[in-house]
C-alpha positions in Angstrom: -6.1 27.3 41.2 -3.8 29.6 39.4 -3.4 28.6 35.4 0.8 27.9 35.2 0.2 25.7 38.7 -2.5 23.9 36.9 -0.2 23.4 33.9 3.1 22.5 35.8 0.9 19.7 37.7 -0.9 18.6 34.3 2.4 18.4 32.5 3.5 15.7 35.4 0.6 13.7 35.1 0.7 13.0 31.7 4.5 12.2 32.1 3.3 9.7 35.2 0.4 8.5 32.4 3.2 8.3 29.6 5.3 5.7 31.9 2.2 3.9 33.3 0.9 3.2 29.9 3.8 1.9 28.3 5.1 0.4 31.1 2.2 -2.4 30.7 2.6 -2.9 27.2 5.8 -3.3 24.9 6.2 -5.2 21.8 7.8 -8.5 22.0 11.8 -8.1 21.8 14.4 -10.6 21.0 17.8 -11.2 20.6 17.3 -10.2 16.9 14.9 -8.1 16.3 13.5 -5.3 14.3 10.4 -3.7 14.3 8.0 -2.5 11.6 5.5 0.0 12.8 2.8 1.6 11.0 1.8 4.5 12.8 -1.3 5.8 10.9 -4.0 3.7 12.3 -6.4 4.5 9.2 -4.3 3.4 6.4 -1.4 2.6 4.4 -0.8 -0.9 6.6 -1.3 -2.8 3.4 2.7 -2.4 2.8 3.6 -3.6 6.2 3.5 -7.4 4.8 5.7 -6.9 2.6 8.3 -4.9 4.8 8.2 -8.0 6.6 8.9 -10.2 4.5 12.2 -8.0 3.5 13.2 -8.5 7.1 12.5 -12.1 7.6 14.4 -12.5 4.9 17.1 -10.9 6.0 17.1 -13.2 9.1 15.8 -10.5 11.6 13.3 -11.6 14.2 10.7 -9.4 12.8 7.8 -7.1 15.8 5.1 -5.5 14.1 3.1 -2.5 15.4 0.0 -2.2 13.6 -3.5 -0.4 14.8 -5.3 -4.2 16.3 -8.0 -3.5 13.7 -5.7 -4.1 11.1 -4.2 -7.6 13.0 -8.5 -8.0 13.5 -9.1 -7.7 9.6 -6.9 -10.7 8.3 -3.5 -8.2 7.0 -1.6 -11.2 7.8 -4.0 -13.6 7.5 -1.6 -15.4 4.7 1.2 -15.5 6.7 3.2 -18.3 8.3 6.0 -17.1 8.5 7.9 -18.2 11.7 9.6 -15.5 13.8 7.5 -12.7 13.4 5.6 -11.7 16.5 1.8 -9.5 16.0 2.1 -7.0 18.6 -1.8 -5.8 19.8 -0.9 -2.1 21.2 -2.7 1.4 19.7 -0.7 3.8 18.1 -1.1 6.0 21.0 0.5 3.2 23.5 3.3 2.4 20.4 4.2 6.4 20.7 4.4 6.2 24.3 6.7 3.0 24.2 9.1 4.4 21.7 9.6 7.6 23.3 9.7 6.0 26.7 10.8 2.6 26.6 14.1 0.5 26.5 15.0 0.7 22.9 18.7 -0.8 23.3 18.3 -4.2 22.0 16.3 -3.5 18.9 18.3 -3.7 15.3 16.3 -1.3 13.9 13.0 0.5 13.2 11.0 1.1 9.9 8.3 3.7 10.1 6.2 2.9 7.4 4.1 6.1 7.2 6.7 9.4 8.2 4.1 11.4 7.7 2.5 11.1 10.8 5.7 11.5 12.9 6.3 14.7 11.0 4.9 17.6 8.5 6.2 16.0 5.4 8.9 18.7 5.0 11.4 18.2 8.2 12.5 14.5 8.6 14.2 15.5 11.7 10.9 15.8 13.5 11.1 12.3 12.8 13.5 11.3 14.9 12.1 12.7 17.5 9.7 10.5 17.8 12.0 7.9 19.8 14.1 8.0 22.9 18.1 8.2 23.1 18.4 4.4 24.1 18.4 3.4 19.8 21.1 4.5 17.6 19.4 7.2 14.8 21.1 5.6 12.5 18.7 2.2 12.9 15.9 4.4 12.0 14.6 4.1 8.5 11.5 6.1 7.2 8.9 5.3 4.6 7.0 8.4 2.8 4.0 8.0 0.9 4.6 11.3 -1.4 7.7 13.6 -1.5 6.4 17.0 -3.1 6.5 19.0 -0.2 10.0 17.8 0.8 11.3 17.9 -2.2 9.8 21.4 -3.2 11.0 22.6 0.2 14.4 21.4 -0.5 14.1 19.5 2.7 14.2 16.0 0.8 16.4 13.9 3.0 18.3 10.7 0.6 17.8 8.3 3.2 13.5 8.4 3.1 12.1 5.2 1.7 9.5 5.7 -1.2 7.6 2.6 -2.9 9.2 3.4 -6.1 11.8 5.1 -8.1 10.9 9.0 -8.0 10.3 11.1 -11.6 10.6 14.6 -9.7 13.2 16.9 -9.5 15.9 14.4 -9.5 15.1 13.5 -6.3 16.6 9.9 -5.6 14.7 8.2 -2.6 15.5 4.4 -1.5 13.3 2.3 -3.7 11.7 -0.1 -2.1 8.2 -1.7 -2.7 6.6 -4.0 -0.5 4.4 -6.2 -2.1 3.8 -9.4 -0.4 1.1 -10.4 1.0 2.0 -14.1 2.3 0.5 -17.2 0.5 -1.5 -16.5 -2.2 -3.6 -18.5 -4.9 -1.9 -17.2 -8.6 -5.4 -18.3 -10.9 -6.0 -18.4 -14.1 -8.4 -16.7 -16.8 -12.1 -17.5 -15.6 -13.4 -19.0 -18.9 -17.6 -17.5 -19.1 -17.5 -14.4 -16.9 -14.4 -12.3 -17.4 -14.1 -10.9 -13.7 -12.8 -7.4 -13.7 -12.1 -5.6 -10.3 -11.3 -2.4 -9.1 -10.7 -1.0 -5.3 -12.4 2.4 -4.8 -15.4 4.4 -4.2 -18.4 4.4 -6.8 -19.7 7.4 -6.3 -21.7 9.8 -8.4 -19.6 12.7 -10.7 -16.0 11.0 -9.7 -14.6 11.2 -13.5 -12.7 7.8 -12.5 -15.8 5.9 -11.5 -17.6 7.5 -15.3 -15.0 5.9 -17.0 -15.6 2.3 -15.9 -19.4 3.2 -15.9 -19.0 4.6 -19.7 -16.8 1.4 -20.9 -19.8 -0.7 -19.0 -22.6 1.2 -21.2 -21.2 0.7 -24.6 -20.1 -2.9 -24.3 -23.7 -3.7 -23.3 -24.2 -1.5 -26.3 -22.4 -3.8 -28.5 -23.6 -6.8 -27.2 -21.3 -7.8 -25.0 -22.0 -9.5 -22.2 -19.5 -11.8 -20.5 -18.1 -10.2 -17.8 -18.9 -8.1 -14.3 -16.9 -5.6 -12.5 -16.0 -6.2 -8.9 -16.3 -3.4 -6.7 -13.7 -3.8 -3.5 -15.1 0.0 -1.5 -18.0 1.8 -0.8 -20.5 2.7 -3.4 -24.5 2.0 -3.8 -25.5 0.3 -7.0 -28.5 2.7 -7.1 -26.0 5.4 -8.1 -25.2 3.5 -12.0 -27.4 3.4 -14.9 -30.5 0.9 -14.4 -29.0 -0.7 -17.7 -25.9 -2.4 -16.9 -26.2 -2.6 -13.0 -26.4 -6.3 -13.7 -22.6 -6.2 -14.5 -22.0 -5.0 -11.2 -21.1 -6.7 -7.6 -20.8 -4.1 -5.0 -18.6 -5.9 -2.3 -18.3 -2.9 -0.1 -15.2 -2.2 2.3 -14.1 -5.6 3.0 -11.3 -7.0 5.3 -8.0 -7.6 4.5 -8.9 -11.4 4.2 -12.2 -11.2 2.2 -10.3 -8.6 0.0 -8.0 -11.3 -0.7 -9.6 -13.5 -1.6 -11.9 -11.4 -4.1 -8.9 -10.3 -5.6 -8.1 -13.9 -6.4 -10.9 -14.4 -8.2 -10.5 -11.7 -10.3 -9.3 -11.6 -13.9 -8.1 -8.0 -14.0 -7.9 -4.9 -11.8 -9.0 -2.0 -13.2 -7.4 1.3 -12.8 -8.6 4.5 -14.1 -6.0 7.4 -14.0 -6.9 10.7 -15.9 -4.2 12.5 -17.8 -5.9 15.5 -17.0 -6.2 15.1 -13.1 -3.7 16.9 -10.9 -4.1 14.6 -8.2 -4.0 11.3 -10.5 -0.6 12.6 -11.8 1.2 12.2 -8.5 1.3 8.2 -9.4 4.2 8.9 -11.7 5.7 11.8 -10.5 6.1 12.1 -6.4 3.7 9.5 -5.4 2.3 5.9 -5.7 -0.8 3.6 -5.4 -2.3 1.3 -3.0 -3.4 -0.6 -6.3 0.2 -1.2 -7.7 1.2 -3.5 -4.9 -2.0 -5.8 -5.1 -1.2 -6.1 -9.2 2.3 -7.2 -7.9 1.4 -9.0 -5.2 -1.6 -11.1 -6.6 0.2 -11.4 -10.2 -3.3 -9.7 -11.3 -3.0 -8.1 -14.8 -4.4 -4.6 -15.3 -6.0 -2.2 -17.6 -3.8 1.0 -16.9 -3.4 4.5 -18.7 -0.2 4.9 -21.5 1.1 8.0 -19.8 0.5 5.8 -16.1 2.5 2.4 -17.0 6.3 2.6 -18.0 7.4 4.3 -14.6 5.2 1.8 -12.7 6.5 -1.5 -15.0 3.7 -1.8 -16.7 3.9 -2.6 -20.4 2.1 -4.7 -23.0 3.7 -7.7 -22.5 1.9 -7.4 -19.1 -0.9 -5.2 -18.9 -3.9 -4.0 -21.0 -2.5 -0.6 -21.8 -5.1 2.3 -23.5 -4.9 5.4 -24.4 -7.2 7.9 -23.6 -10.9 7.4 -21.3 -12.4 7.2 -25.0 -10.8 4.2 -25.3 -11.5 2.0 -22.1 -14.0 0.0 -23.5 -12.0 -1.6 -26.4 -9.3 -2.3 -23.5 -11.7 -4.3 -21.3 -13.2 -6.1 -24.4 -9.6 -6.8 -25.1 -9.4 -8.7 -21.7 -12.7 -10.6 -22.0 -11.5 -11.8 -25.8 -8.2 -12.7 -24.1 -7.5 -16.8 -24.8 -6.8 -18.5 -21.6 -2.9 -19.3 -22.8 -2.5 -15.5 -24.2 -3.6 -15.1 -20.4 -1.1 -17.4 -19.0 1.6 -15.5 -20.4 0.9 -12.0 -19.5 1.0 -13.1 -16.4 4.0 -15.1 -16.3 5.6 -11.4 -17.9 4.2 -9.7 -14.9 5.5 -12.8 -12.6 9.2 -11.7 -14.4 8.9 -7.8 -14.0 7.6 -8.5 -9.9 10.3 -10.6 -9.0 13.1 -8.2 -10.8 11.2 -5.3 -8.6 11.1 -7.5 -5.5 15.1 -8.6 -6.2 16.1 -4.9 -6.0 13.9 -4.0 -3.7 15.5 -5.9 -1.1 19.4 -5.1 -2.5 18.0 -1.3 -1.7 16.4 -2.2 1.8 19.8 -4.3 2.8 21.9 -1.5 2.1 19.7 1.7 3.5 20.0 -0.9 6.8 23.6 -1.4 6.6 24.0 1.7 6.4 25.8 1.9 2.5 
């Protein structure tokens, strides 16, 4: 068979493929509704909760398109929310909806990862994405980092970013989602201080050396009262013999188990280098997962000076240090903490979350209205 009549009949029977798939299955449509779909199916869902919760508010019916795995883990395992449907399709079978299906009735669409409809530089591939039977104007896009765009010149006004942006002057639509549903807010564990950080231990990652250095000399000094709680992959064989005792290896858990660790947890460690290209992107043109599960679990953390002011972090409600040197002292800060000095760090962070959330949703109503 010649090649272009092999390619003309291929080309038909993935468009007859196309229809047959998303013909069977289509998210769950009402009268109201607007859809939140996270098309990478690896990562970045844990902000779909919270775009939710922006949407509920608002008094949409609420569809949300997540990889099943996600729905599997527990994301929304604190949710009871009413009028919010769980959809179970793939991201491949989501693509094949949007681009194929009946689109008229939805209010809108959020896209909470535009990177994987496009190459980070031209938004318009975006839109592309969807069929003619939605207004573009109900489609809203979420972005993860905006270098590229913004070096390109390509930044686009109307892209959503977790945060206000220090870069360029560029001026994204803040909005940061960062609730995760019912939640236990606990207080200061009063023998072990339990620290916790989400990550990878691994050996010669400068991040992972600076928790493992502040572990070494407290030990040093004698102090004792307190472990650190690893939420990631990581082998306890790969820290010093010495202080391994401190430390309880969880592994990658599910969205459910996570939260609940999390819970438990006194403070959540984050290690951002001044020195590290790629940590710097968390105040200039990027963010963090770890931000929203501060926010979202009212958990104080240890955080870098140069890291905090742009993420709301001060030390009315955060442990703030100064240089890797100086990580130790910051922990041993936290484990010396008194149970009512506690209380009201995290009643500060309780004050700065519910400011962010406040105009967070003012920003999200008026990128939907179109304003």
């Amino acid at each position: 068979m010649q090649p272009k009549i092999w390619k003309k009949i291929k080309s038909k029977l993935n468009k007859f493929s196309d229809i047959f798939v998303w013909g069977k299955k289509t998210p769950i449509i009402k009268d109201n509704t607007f859809i939140v779909w996270e098309a990478c199916s690896a990562s970045h869902s844990e902000v779909v909760p919270g775009f939710v919760k922006y949407l509920h508010d608002f008094g949409f019916h609420v569809s949300v398109l997540v990889e099943p795995k996600r729905l599997k883990e527990g994301l929304f395992s604190r949710f009871n929310l009413e009028n919010v449907s769980y959809n179970k399709m793939t991201s491949k079978e989501s693509r094949k909806f949007f681009k194929h299906g009946d689109l008229s009735k939805v209010k809108g669409i959020i896209v909470t990862t535009a990177g994987k409809l496009c190459d980070c530089i031209h938004y318009e591939q975006c839109y592309e994405a969807f069929n003619d039977s939605i207004d573009k104007k109900h489609l809203l896009f979420v972005e993860h980092d905006l270098k590229d765009s913004v070096d390109a010149g390509t930044f686009d006004g109307k892209i959503i970013m977790l945060r206000e942006m220090d870069y360029k002057g560029a001026k994204p639509v803040a909005v940061n989602p960062h609730y995760f549903g019912n939640i236990d807010v606990t207080l200061k564990n009063v023998d072990i201080v339990n620290f916790l950080t989400v990550g990878v231990i691994k050996p010669r990652k400068k991040n992972n050396d600076t928790i493992i250095d502040a572990v070494l000399r407290l030990h040093k000094k004698g102090v004792t009262n307190f472990k650190v709680t690893v939420v990631g992959k990581g082998k306890i064989k790969d820290i010093p013999k010495e202080i391994r005792k401190y430390f309880d290896i969880k592994g990658r858990l599910p969205f459910d188990k996570m939260y609940k660790e999390i819970e438990k947890a006194d403070f959540l460690l984050t290690s951002y280098d001044d020195d590290n290209e790629r940590h710097l992107r968390y105040i200039t043109t990027g963010t963090s997962g770890n931000f929203q599960l501060i926010y979202g679990f009212l958990k104080p953390c240890l955080i870098a000076e140069k890291f905090a002011p742009i993420n709301g972090f001060d030390t009315n409600n955060s442990i703030i240090y100064k240089g890797a040197e100086n990580y130790s002292e910051a922990m041993e800060q936290g484990i010396n903490m008194s149970a009512a000095e506690y209380a009201i760090m995290q009643d500060n962070l309780k004050k700065y979350v519910d400011k962010l959330y406040e105009k967070s949703s003012k920003n999200l109503k008026e990128a939907i209205d179109g304003k």
